[in-house]
C-alpha positions in Angstrom: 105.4 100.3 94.8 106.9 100.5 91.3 110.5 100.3 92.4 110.3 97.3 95.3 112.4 93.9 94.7 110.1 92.2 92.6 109.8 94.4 89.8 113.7 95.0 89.8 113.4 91.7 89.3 110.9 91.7 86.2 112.7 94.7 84.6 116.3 92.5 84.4 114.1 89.2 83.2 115.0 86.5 85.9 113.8 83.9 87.6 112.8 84.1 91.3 110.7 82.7 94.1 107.6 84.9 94.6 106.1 84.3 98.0 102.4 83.9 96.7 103.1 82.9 93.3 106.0 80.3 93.9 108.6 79.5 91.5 108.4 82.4 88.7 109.9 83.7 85.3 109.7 86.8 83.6 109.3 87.2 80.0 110.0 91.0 78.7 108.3 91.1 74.8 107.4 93.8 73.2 104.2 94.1 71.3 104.2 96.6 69.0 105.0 100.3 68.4 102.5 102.8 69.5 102.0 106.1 67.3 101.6 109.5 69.0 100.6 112.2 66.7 99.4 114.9 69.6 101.6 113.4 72.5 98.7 113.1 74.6 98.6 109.5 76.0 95.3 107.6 77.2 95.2 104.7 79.1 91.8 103.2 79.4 90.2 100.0 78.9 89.0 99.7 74.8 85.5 98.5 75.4 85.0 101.9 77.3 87.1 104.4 75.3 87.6 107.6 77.1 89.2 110.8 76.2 91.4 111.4 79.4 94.6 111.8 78.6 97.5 111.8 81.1 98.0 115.4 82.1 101.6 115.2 81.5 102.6 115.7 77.3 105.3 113.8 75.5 107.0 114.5 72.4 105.3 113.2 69.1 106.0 109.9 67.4 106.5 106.0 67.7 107.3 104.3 70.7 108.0 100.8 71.8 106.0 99.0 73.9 106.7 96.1 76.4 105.0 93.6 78.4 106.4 91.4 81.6 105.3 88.1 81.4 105.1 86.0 84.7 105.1 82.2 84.1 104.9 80.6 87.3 103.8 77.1 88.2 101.2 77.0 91.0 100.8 74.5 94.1 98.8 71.8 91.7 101.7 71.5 89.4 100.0 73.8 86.8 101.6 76.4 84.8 100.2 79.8 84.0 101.0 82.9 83.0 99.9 86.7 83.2 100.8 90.1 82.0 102.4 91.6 85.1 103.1 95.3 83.4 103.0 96.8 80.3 105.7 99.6 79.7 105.6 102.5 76.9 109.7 103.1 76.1 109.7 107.4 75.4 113.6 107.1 75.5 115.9 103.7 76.0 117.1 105.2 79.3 116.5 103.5 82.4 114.7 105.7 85.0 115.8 106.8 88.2 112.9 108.3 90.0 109.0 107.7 89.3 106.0 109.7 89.6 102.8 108.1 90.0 99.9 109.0 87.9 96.1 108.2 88.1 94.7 104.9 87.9 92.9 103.0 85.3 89.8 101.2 85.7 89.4 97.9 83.4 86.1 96.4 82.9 87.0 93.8 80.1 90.5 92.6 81.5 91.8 94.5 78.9 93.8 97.9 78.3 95.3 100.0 76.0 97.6 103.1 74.8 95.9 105.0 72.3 96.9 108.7 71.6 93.7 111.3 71.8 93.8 111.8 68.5 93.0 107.9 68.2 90.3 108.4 71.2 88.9 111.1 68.8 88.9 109.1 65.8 87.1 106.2 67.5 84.5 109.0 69.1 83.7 109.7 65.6 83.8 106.4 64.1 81.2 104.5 66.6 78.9 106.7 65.7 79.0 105.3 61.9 80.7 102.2 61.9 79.5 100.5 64.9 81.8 97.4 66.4 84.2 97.3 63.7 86.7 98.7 65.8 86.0 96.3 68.6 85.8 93.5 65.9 89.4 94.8 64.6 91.0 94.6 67.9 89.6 91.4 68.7 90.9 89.8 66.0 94.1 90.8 67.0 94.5 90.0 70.1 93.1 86.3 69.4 96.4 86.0 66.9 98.4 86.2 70.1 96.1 84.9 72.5 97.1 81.8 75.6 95.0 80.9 77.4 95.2 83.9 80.1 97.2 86.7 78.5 96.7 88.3 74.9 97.6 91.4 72.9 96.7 93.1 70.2 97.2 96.2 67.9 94.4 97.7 65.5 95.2 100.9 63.0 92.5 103.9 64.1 93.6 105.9 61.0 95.9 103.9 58.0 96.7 107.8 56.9 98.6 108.8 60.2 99.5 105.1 61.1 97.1 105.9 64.4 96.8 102.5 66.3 96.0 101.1 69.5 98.0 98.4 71.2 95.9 96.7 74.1 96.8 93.7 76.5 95.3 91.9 78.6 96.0 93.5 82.3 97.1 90.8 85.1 94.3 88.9 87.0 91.3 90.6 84.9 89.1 93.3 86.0 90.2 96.3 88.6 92.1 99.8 88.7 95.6 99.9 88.1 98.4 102.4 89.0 100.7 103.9 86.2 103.6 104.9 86.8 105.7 107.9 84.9 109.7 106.7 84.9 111.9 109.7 85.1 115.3 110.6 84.0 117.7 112.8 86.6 116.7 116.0 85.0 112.9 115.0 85.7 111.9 113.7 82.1 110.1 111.0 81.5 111.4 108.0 79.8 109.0 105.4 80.2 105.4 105.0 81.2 104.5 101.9 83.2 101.2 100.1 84.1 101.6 97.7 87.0 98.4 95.1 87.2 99.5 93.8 90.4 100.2 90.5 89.7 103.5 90.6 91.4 102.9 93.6 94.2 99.6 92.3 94.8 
């Protein structure tokens, strides 16, 4: 679950010993801002660009995004490091409760945020441009690539600052859980993806 040890853990950025992973440090960095001009949030992996959004709405506008870093050193010595969760901030409110909310399948060991306005835009776009977007995003993502982790943000629409902020999610390929953090009076104040490289 969302709330166990571990991820109390990642969320105040310290160091601990993980049972699987060994000896581990969490990074928090965030990546970018993510633009919502409907309030209707996808999560979906950018190679297969879907128009699902989550069923619950948030107010228009820019929001931070995070990722938690693990660096860890494994049993030959070797350090490494993955992207353990990626958390949209809707408020900087810590929540109290969490919902849990559909899970994502990723085919590319990639995800993303995108608003479905963006998903519409890229709908429309493939259709005439092609890759370009693909091309856009990749490029992107290699400027802040190591080794196993990346990110990356590409503009949908340069008029109403539409982007999409991807990441690479955890071990690679699978479905992951997201999470919808909740204030006391049931409001959500952050959205997070676990990729179960910690609660796996």
């Amino acid at each position: 679950m969302v709330h166990n040890r571990v991820f109390d853990l990642a969320f105040a950025g310290e160091s601990f010993t993980h049972p699987r992973l060994g000896k581990c440090h969490i990074e928090r960095r965030p990546i970018g801002e993510l633009v919502l001009t409907s309030g209707q949030l996808v999560l979906c992996d950018p190679a297969f660009v879907e128009l699902n959004p989550f069923a619950r709405s948030v107010r228009p506008g820019r929001y931070p995004v995070t990722v938690c870093i693990v660096h860890y050193t494994d049993n030959r010595k070797q350090t490494d490091q993955r992207i353990a969760s990626t958390t949209l901030h809707l408020t900087p409110q810590m929540p109290s409760a969490w919902e849990t909310v559909t899970d994502c399948s990723v085919d590319s060991a990639v995800a993303c945020f995108m608003d479905a306005d963006a998903a519409r835009v890229l709908a429309d776009q493939s259709l005439v441009q092609g890759d370009s977007f693909a091309e856009s995003l990749a490029e992107a993502m290699d400027a802040n690539y190591t080794h196993t982790r990346s990110w990356g943000e590409a503009i949908v629409d340069p008029i109403t600052g539409l982007n999409v902020i991807a990441f690479s999610s955890g071990w690679g390929d699978g479905a992951y859980t997201s999470y919808w953090g909740l204030d006391s009076a049931g409001q959500a104040v952050w959205l997070l993806t676990d990729f179960r490289v910690l609660s796996h």
